[in-house]
N, C-alpha and C positions, 0 to 999 in steps of 0.2 A: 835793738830793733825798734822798740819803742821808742826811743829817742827820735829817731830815723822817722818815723812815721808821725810824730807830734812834730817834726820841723815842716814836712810833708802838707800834712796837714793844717797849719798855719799858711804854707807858701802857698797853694793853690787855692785857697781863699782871696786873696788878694784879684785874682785873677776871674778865679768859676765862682758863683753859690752853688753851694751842696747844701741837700736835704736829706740827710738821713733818719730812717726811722728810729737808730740807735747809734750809737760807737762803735756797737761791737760788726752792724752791718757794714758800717761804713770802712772799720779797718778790715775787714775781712776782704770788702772792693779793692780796696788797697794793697793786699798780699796778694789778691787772686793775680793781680793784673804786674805780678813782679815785684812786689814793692813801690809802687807807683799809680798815680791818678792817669798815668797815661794810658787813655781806652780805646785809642781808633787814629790810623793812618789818614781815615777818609773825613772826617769830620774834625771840627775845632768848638768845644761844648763850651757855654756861658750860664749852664747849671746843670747838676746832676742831681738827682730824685734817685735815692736808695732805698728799694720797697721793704716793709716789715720782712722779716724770715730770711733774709738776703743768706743772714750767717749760718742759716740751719746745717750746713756741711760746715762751715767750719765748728761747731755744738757736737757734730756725731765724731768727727774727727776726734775731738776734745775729749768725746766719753768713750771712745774704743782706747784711745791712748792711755787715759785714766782709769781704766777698767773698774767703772764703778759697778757693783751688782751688790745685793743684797744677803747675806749671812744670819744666820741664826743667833742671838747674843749668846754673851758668856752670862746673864747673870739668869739663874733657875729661879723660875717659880710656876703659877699655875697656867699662865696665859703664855706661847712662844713667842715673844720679841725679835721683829727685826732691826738689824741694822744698816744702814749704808755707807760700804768702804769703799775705797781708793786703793790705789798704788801710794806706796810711801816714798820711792825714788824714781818715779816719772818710767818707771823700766818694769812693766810684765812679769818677763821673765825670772825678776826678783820679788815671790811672792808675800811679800810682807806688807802689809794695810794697818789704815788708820780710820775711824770710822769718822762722818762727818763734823760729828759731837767734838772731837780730839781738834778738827782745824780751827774751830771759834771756841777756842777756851772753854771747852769744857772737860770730860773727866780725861786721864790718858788712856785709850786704848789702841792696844797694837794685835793685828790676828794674824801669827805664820800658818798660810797654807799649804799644803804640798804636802804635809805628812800624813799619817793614818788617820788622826783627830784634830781637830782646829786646837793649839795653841793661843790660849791671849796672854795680854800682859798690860797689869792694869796698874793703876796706883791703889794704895788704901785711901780708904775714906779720910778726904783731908779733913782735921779735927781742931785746926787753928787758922788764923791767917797766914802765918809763919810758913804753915805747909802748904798753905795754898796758892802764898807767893815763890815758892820752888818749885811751879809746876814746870817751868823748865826743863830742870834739875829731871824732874819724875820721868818727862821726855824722852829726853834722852838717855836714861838707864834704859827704858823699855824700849827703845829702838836699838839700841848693843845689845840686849839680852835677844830680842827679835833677831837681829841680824845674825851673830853666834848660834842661835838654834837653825836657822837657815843651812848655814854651812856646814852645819852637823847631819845633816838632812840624812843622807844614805846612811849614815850608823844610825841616828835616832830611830831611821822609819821601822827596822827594824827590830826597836826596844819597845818602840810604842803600839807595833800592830796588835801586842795581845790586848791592850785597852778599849780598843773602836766598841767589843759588844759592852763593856762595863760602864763604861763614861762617855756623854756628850760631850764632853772639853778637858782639855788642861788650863789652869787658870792659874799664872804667874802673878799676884801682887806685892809691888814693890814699896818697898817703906823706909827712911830715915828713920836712923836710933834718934837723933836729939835736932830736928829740921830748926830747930833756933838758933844751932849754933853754925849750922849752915850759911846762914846770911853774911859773916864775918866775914 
């Protein structure tokens, strides 16, 4: 679709000047109306002015699908930390999140919801560069371990309801025995 919309977007230049406040207004002009700059039967345009905010539906769109909302962290101390997660496979209804920190390289955290207690699953403290270039690697353990507790869901929920008064969380961190010789 992108492809489709940068050719789009080149060809009707030649043609119209467009002003858009942004890209994201102006591709969103561009889906609204079909995939296409074509906007009116009655008229033949020789520019188009796309105002700021154009995309703001396509932005709530964006954040109902992504179900961003904020979580209590996994890590205790004296001040409660929030977090901001997502969806980790673009699907709701599969409630397994990554917090925004996890999208731009930073630590790995993954939160299954749906059970009795927020589940995370984090890495250890990486302690080299060795381990901190497997972040990868660290990844994608905690999103199979995420996803396998997901699917466990109806036995686990009921192993872990007697937890909810005892503990704020379950916290998975995942470790390589020797992450040097990982690289091989």
């Amino acid at each position: 679709m992108l492809w489709k919309y940068a050719r789009a977007s080149e060809r009707i230049r030649q043609q119209v000047e467009i002003d858009p406040a942004s890209l994201l207004d102006e591709f969103f002009l561009y889906r609204k109306h079909g995939h296409s700059y074509y906007l009116s039967d009655t008229e033949r345009y020789d520019f188009i002015s796309v105002l700021p905010g154009y995309a703001g539906e396509l932005r709530q769109e964006l954040r109902h699908e992504r179900d961003w909302h904020w979580v209590r962290s996994y890590r205790l101390g004296q001040t409660i930390e929030l977090l901001n997660v997502t969806v980790l496979h673009s699907d709701s209804d599969i409630p397994i999140y990554i917090t925004k920190a996890c999208l731009f390289e930073g630590a790995v955290e993954v939160l299954v919801e749906h059970l009795p207690i927020p589940v995370w699953i984090t890495n250890v403290p990486f302690e080299s560069e060795a381990e901190a270039n497997l972040r990868g690697i660290y990844t994608q353990l905690a999103e199979a371990i995420g996803y396998w507790l997901w699917q466990f869901t109806p036995s686990l929920g009921r192993a872990l309801s007697s937890l909810t008064g005892k503990y704020p969380r379950i916290l998975i961190e995942v470790g390589l025995q020797e992450p040097d010789s990982a690289l091989i």
